[in-house]
N, C-alpha and C positions, 0 to 999 in steps of 0.2 A: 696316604689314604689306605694301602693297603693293609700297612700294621693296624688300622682301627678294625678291618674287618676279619684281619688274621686270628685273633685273641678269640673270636665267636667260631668260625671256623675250623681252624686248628687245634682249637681245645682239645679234644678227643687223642690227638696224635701227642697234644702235649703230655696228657695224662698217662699216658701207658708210656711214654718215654720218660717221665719223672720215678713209675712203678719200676722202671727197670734197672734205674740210678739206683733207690734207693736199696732193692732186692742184694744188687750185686756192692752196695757199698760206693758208688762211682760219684764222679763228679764230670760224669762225658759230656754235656755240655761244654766244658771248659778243656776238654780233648779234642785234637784234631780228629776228622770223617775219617774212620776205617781203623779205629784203636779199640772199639768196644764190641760187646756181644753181636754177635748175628741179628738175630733178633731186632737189637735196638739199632745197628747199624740199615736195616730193609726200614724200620718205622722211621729214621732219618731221611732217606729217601724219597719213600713217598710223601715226607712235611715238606722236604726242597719241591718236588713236583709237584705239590698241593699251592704251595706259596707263589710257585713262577707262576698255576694256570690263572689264581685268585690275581694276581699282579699285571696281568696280559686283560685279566676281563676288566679291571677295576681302569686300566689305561683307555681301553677300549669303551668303557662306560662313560667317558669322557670326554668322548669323541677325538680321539688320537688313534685312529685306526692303525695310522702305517704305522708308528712306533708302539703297539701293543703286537702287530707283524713281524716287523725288527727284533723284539723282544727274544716272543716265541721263536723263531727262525735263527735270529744268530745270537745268542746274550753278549758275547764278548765285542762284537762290534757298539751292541748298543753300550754296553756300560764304558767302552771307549769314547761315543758320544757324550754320554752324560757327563764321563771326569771331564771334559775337553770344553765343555760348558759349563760346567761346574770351575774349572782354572781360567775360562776367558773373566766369569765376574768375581773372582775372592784368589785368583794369583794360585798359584803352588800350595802344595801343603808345606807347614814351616818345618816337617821333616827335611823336606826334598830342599828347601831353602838353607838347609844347615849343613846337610850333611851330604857334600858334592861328589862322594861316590855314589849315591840314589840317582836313578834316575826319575824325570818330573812325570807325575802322572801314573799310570798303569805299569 
């Protein structure tokens, strides 16, 4: 739900961050956070913080109050939640199933 409402939303953040790809020649999307210009690195930020608040309301819009709380409050517990829920119905990922130095999950 949130990616539907991201694309309207974020536009603006997307654009000046694609402006600044293309200015400097980049492919920073495809960079890890903290490799690129200043600049584009603060407009990456404010689209992660743009994206958790739209992802907290849109949870919240749904009437999942405490887990848009969870969210906002602690991300790494919740997204521990969701793999944990995510592995009780579809098992491991068949990385984690192959390759038995990974450990399962997060």
């Amino acid at each position: 739900m949130t990616g539907l409402n991201a694309e309207e939303t974020l536009q603006t953040l997307d654009w000046r961050m694609a402006a600044i790809e293309e200015a400097y020649g980049l492919e920073l999307g495809l960079r890890p956070r903290g490799s690129g210009p200043e600049e584009y690195e603060e407009l990456a930020r404010q689209y992660d913080q743009a994206w958790d608040e739209l992802h907290a309301e849109n949870l919240a819009a749904l009437g999942e109050l405490e887990i848009a709380r969870l969210f906002r409050r602690d991300q790494r517990r919740f997204y521990l939640l969701v793999e944990a829920g995510r592995q009780y119905f579809h098992g491991p990922w068949v990385r984690d199933a192959v390759r038995e130095d990974l450990p399962v999950g997060l």
